[in-house]
ROLUMBA-334953 format. One line per field, with one value per residue (C-alpha): residue number from 1; z, y, x. Coordinates in nm, 2 decimals, padded with zeros to 4 digits. Each point is the difference from the previous one (the first is absolute). Layout:
num (NUM | ...)
up (Z | ...)
north (Y | ...)
east (X | ...)
REM end
This chain:
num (1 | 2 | 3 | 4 | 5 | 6 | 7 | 8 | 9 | 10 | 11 | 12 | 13 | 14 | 15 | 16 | 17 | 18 | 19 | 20 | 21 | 22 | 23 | 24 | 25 | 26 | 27 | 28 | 29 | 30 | 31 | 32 | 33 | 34 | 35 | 36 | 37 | 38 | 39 | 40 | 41 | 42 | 43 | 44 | 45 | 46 | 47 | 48 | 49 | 50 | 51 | 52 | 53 | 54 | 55 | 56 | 57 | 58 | 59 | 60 | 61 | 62 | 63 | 64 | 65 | 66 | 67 | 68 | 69 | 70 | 71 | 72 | 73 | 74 | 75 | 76 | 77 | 78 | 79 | 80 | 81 | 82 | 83 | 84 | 85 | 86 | 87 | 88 | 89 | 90 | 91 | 92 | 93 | 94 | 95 | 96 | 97 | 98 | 99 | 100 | 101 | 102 | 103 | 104 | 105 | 106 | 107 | 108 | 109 | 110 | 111 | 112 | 113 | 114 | 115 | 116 | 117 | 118 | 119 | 120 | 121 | 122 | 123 | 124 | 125 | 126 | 127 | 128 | 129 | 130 | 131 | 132 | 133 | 134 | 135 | 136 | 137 | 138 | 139 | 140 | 141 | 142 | 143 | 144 | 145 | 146 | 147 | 148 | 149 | 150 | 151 | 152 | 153 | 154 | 155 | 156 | 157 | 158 | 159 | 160 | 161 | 162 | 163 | 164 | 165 | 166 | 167 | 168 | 169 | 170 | 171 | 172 | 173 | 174 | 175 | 176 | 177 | 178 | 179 | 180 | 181 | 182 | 183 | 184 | 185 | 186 | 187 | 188 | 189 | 190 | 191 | 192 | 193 | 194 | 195 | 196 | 197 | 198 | 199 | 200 | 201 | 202 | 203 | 204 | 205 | 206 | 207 | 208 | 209 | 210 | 211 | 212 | 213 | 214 | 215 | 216 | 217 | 218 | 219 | 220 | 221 | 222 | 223 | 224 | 225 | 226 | 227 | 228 | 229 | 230 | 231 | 232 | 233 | 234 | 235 | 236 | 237 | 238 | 239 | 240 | 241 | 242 | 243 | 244 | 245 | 246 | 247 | 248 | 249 | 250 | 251 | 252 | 253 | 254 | 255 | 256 | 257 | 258 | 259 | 260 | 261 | 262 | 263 | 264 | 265 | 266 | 267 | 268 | 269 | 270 | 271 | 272 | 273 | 274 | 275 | 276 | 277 | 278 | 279 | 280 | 281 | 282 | 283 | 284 | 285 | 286 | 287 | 288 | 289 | 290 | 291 | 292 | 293 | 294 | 295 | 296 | 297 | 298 | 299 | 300 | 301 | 302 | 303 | 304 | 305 | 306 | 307 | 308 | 309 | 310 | 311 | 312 | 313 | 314 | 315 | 316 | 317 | 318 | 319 | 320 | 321 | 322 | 323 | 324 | 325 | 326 | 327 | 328 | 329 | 330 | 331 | 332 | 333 | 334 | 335 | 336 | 337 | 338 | 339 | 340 | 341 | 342 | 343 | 344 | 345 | 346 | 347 | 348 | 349 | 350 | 351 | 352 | 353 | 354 | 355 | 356 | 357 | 358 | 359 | 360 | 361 | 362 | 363 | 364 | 365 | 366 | 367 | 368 | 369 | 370 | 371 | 372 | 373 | 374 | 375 | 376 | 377 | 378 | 379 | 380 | 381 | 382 | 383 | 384 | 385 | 386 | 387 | 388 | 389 | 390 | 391 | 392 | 393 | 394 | 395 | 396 | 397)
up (03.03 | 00.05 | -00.24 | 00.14 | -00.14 | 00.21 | -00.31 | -00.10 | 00.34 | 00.12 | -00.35 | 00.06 | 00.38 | -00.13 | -00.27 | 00.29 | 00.20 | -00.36 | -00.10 | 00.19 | -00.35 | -00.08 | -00.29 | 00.00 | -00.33 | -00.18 | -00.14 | 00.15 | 00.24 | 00.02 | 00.34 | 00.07 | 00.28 | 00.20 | 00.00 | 00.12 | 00.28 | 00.10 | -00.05 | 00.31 | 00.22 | 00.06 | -00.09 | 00.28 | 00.00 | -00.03 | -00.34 | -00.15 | -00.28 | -00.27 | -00.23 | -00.26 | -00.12 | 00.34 | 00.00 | 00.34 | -00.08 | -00.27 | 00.24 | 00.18 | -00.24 | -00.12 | 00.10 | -00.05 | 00.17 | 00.28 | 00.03 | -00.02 | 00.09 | 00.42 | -00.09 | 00.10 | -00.05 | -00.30 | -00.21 | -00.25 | -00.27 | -00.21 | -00.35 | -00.10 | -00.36 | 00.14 | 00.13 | -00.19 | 00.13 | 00.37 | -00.23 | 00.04 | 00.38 | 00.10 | -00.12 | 00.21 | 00.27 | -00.05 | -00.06 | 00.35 | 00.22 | 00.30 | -00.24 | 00.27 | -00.34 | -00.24 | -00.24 | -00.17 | -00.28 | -00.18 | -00.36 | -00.31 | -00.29 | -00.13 | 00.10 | -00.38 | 00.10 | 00.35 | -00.20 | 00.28 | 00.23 | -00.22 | -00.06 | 00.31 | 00.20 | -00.17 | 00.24 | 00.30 | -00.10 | -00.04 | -00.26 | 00.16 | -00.28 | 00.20 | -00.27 | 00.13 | 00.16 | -00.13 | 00.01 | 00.28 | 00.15 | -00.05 | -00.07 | -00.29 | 00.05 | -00.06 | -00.31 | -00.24 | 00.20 | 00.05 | -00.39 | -00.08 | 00.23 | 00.02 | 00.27 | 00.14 | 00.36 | -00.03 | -00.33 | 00.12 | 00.34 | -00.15 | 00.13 | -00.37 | -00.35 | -00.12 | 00.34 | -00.10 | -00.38 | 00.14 | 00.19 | -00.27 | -00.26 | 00.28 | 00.01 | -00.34 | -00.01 | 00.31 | -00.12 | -00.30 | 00.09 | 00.32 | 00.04 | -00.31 | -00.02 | 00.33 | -00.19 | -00.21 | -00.27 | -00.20 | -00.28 | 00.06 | 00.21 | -00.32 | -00.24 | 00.28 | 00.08 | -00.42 | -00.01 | 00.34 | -00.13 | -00.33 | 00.12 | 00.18 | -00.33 | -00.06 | 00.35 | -00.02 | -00.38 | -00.12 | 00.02 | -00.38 | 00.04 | -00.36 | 00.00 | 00.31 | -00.13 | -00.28 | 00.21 | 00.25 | -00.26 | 00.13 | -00.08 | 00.11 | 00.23 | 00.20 | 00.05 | 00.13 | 00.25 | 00.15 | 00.05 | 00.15 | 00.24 | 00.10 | 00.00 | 00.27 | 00.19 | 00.05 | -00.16 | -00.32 | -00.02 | -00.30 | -00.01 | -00.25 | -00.23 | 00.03 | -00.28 | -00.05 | -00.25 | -00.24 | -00.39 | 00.03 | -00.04 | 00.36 | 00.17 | 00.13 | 00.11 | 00.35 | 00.15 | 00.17 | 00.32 | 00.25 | 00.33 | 00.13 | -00.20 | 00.20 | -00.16 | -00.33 | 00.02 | 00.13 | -00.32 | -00.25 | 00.17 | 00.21 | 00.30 | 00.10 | -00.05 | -00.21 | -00.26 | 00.04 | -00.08 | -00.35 | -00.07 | -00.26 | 00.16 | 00.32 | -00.16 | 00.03 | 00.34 | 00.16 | -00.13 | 00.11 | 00.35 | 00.02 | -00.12 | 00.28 | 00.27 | -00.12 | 00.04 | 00.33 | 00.09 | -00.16 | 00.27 | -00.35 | -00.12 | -00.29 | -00.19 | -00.01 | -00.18 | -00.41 | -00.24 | -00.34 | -00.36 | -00.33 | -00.33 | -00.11 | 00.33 | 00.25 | 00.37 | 00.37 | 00.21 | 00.29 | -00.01 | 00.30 | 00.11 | 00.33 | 00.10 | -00.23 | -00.09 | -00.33 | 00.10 | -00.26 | 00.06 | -00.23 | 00.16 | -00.13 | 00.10 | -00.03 | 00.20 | -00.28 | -00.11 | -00.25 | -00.15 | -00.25 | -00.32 | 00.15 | 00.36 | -00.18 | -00.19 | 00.32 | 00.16 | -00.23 | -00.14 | 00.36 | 00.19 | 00.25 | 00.31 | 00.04 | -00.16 | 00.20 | -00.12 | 00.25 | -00.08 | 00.20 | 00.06 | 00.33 | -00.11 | 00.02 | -00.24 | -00.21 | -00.39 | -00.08 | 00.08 | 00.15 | -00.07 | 00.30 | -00.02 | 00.37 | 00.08 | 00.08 | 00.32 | 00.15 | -00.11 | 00.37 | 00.06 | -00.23 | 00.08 | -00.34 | 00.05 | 00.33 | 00.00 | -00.26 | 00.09 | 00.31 | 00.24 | -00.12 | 00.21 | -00.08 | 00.04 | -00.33 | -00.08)
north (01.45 | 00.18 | -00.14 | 00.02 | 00.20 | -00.05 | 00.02 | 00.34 | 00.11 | -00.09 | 00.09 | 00.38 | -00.06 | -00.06 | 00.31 | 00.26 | -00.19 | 00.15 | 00.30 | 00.31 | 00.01 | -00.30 | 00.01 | -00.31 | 00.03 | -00.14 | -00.02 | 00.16 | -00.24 | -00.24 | 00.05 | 00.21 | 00.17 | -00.38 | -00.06 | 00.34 | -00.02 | -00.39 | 00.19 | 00.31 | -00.30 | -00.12 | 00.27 | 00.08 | 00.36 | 00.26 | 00.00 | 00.27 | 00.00 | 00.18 | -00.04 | 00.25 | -00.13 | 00.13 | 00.40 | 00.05 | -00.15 | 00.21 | 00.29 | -00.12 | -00.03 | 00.38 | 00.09 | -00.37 | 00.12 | 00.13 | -00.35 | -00.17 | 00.12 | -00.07 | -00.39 | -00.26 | -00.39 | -00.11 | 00.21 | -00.19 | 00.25 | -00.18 | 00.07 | 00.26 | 00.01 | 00.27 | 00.24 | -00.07 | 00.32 | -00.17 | -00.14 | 00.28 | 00.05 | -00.36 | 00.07 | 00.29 | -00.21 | -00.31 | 00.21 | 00.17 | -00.08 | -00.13 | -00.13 | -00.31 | -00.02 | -00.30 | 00.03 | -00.29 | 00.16 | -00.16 | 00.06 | -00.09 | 00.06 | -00.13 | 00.25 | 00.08 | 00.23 | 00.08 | 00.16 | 00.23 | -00.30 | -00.10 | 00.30 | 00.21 | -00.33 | -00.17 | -00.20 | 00.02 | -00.20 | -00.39 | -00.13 | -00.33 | -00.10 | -00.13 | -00.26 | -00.17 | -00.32 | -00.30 | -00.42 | 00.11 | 00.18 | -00.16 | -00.38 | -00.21 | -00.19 | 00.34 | 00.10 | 00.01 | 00.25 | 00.22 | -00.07 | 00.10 | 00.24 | 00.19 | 00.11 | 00.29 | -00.07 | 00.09 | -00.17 | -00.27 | -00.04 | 00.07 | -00.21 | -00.17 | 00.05 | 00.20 | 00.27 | 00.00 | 00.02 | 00.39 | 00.08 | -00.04 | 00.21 | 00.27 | 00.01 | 00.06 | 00.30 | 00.16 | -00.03 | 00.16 | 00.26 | 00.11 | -00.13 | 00.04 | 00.36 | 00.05 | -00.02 | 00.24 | -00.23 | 00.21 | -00.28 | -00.04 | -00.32 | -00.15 | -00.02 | -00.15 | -00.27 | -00.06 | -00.06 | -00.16 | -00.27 | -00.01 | -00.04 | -00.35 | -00.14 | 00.03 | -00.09 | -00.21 | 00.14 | 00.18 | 00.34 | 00.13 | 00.36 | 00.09 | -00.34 | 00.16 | 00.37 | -00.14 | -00.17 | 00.24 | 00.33 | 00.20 | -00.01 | -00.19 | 00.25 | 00.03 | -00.37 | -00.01 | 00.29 | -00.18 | -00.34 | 00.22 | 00.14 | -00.33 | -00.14 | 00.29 | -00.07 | -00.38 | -00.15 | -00.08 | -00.18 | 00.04 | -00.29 | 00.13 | -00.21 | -00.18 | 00.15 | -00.24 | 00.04 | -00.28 | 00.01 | -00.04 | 00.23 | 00.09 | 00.12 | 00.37 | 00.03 | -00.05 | -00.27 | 00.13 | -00.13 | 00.12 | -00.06 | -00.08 | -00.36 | 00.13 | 00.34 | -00.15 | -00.25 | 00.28 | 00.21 | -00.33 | -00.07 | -00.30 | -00.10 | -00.34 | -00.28 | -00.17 | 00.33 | 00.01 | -00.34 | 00.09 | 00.31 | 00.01 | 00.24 | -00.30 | -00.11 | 00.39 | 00.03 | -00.28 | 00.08 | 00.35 | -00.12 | -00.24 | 00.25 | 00.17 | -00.27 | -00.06 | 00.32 | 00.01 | -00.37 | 00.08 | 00.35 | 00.17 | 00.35 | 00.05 | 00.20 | -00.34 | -00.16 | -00.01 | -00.21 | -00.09 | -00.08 | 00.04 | 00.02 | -00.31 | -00.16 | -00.08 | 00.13 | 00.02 | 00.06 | 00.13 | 00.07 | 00.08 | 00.09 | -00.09 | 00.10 | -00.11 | -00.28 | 00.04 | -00.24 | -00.05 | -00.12 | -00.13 | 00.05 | -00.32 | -00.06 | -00.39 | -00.26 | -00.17 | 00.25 | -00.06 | 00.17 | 00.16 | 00.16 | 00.32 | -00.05 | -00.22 | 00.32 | 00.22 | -00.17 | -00.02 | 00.39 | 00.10 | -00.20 | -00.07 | -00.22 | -00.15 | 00.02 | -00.07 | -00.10 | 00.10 | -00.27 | -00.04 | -00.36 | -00.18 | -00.10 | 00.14 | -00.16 | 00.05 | 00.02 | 00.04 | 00.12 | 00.34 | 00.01 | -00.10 | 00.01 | 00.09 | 00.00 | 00.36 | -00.13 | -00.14 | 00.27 | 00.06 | -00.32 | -00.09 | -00.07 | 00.18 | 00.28 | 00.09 | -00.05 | 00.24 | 00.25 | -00.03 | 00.14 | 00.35 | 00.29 | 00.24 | 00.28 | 00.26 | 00.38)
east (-05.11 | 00.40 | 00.21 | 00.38 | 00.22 | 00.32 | 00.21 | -00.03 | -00.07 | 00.37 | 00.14 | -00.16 | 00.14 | 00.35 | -00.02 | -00.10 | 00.39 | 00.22 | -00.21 | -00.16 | -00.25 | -00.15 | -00.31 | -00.27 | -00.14 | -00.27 | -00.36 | -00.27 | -00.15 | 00.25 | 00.05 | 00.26 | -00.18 | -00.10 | 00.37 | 00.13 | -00.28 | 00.17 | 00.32 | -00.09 | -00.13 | 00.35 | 00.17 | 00.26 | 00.00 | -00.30 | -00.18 | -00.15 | -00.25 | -00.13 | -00.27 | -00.03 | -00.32 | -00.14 | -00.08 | 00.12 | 00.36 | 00.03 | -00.06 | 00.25 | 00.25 | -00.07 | 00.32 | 00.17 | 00.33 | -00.17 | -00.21 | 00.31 | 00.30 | -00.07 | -00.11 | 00.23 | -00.02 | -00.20 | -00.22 | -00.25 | -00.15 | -00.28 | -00.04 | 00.31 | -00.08 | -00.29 | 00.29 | 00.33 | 00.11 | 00.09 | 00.28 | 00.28 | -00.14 | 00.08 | 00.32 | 00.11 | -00.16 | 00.19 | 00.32 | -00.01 | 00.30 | -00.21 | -00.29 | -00.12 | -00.34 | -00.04 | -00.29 | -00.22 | -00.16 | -00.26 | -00.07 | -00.25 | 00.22 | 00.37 | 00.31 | -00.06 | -00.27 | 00.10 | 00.28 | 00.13 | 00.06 | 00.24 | 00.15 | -00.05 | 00.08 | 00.27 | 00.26 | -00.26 | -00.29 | -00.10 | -00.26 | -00.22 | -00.29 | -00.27 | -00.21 | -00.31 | -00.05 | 00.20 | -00.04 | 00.26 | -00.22 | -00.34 | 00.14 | 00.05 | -00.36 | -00.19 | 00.22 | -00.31 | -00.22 | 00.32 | 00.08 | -00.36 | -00.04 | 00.31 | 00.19 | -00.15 | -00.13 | -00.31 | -00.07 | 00.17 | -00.16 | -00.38 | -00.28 | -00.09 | 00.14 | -00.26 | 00.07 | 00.33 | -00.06 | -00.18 | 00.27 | 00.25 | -00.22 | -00.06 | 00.36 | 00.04 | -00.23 | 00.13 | 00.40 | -00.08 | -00.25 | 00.18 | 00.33 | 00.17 | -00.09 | 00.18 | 00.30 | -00.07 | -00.08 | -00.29 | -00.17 | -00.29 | -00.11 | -00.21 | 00.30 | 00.23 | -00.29 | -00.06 | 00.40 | 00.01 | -00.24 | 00.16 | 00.33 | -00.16 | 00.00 | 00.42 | 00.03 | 00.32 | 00.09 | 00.28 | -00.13 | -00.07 | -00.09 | -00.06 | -00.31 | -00.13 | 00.00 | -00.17 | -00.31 | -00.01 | -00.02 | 00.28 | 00.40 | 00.27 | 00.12 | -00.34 | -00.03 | 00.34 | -00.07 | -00.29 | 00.23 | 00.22 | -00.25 | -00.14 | 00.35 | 00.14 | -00.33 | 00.08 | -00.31 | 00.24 | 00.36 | 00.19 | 00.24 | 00.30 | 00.15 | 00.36 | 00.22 | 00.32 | 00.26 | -00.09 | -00.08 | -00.38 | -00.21 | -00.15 | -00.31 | 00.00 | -00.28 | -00.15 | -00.23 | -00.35 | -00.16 | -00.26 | 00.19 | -00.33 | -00.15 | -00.35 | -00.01 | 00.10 | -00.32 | -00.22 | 00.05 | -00.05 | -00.34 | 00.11 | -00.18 | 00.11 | 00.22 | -00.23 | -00.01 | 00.39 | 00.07 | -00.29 | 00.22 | 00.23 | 00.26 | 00.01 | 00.35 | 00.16 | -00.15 | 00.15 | 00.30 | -00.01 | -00.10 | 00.33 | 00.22 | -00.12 | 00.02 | 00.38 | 00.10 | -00.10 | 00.09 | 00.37 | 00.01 | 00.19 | -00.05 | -00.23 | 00.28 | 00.20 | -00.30 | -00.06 | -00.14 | 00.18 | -00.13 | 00.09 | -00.17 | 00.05 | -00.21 | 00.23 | -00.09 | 00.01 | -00.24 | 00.26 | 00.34 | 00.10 | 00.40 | 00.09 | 00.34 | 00.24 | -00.25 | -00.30 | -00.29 | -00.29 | -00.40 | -00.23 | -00.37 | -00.25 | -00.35 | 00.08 | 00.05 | 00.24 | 00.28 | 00.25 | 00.31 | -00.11 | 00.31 | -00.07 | 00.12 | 00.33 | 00.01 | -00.03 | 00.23 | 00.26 | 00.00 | -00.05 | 00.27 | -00.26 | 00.13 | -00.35 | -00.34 | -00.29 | -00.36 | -00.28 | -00.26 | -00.34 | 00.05 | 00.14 | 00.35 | 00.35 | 00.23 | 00.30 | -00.05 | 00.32 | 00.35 | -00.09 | -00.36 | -00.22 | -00.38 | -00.18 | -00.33 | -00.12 | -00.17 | 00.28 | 00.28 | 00.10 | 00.04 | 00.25 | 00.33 | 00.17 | -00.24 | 00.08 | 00.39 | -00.01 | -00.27 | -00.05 | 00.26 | 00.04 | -00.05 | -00.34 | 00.20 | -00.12 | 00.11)
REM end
């Protein structure tokens, strides 16, 4: 089974028309190397690729100028994070006066830890995220398997829950004992997988390093290193907190997710839908996994996306500024929302021009003036939704 992936295909397609660097990045295994092989199918000019997981492209790339400089068209080099120092050559390249080379590099880390793109690259190069499948992607009437399963192909695509339950904890094992040391990450893989696993358990939280320090036996300072690492390597999203100028005491502190709902269930044991909808930690996960969807569904940037909360309770789930416009969700596993003082609060303190309450029911409705509740199965399809969302280009730098 292909699942289509037009979308990102002709969004990577438009990034190659306005940049002669464009970077796909994104998980391990996420499938970052299917698309770019869909990609030099109908690809107008030559393509030339590079793998530098395979020995004999790393021989070629010995002397990376030398490999490069006489390429024209479109060269793909798979997994830069191995070599970050093709950064400063791609830039004399792409600086030439007769340079007729655009690269696609793909990558398994955040441009946090491919620092020199950043740096070496600056004003030359265009950042696509690649996440994993979607309900887009896969269809609204499987969104349970892809919501237990996660998002990864493979995981995704296995032959029964338990084969994919495997695939997921092979995963695991291999990210931390081989990939995260190619970044020149040095903990060792056991302390990452004890934190990994406990870090399941705030999934969703407010991240309180200090608690965390205390259960795992190490400071403050350690803990927040290894959310960084698994942050920069895209396993983890920090979702920052909205800071308005009110007289409330706010929240400063981050949100938590596992990007991937699959890889969150495979560290807290759970195998099916029947042990999810047992699990205590189902209420975080689904609203991790709509978060998600939204994001994706909206086409906005993750940097225009908070949460907000104070110490006295009130909070929202998303905040997310759009323009010159400040939208607000509420995530509920409920077919029968409500308004509840916080989102009148939210609201209010926030200016928001509309609130919306994802609910897992059937019906879209208006609660009130400006707050609309949708049903997270038929978010496309809704009128309100898509005049707002909806007709915004994909463009991203």
């Amino acid at each position: 089974m292909k699942i289509n992936r037009t979308v990102h295909i002709q969004t990577i397609l438009d990034l190659l028309n306005h940049s002669t660097i464009v970077a796909v990045l994104g998980a391990r295994q996420v499938g970052k190397t299917t698309i770019t092989r869909d990609i030099e199918k109908i690809y107008e000019k030559p393509v030339h690729r590079f793998d530098l997981e395979d020995p004999d492209d790393l021989a070629r790339l010995t002397e990376p100028k030398l490999a490069l400089q006489s390429l024209s068209g479109l060269v793909i080099i798979d997994e830069i994070q191995r070599r970050a120092d093709l950064f400063p050559v791609l830039r004399v390249l792409v600086d030439r006066i007769d340079n007729s080379t655009t690269f696609l590099i793909l990558g398994s880390a955040s441009p946090g830890l491919l620092k020199q793109s950043s740096e070496t690259l600056a004003g030359r190069i265009l950042y696509y995220e690649l996440p994993g499948f979607n309900t887009l992607e896969v269809g609204n009437e499987n969104r349970d398997q892809l919501w237990v399963r996660g998002g990864f192909p493979r995981s995704y695509l296995a032959a029964s829950p338990s084969a994919s339950f495997t695939w997921r904890r092979g995963f695991i094992q291999t990210f931390l004992e081989r990939d995260i040391p190619q970044l020149g990450v040095q903990i060792p893989a056991q302390t990452l997988y004890r934190f990994w696993s406990m870090l399941a358990h705030y999934h969703g939280q407010t991240w309180n390093g200090n608690e965390l320090a205390r259960a795992f036996g190490v400071s403050h300072t350690s803990v927040r290193r290894y959310l960084d690492i698994l942050t920069g390597a895209l396993v983890i999203w920090q979702l920052p907190p909205w800071m308005e100028n009110l007289k409330k005491r706010q929240v400063k502190s981050a949100k938590v997710y596992f990007r991937d709902t699959g890889l969150l269930h495979a560290l807290l044991g759970i195998r099916s839908e029947m042990e999810l909808y047992r699990h205590p930690k189902i209420g975080a996960s689904w609203e991790g996994f709509v978060i998600c969807e939204l994001i994706q569904k909206m086409n906005v940037d993750y940097k225009d996306c908070y949460f907000w909360g104070t110490h006295a309770g009130a909070e929202l789930d998303l905040l997310v500024n759009y323009g010159t416009n400040r939208f607000g969700f509420e995530i509920k596993r409920t077919s029968s929302p409500h308004i509840s003082a916080s989102m009148r609060i939210s609201i209010h303190d926030l200016k928001l021009d509309k609130l919306f309450i994802i609910h897992d029911g059937d019906h879209e409705f208006a609660m009130d003036q400006n707050i609309y509740a949708l049903p997270f199965g038929k978010i496309r399809s809704s009128k309100i939704f898509k005049n707002i969302f909806c007709n915004k280009s994909s463009l991203t730098g």
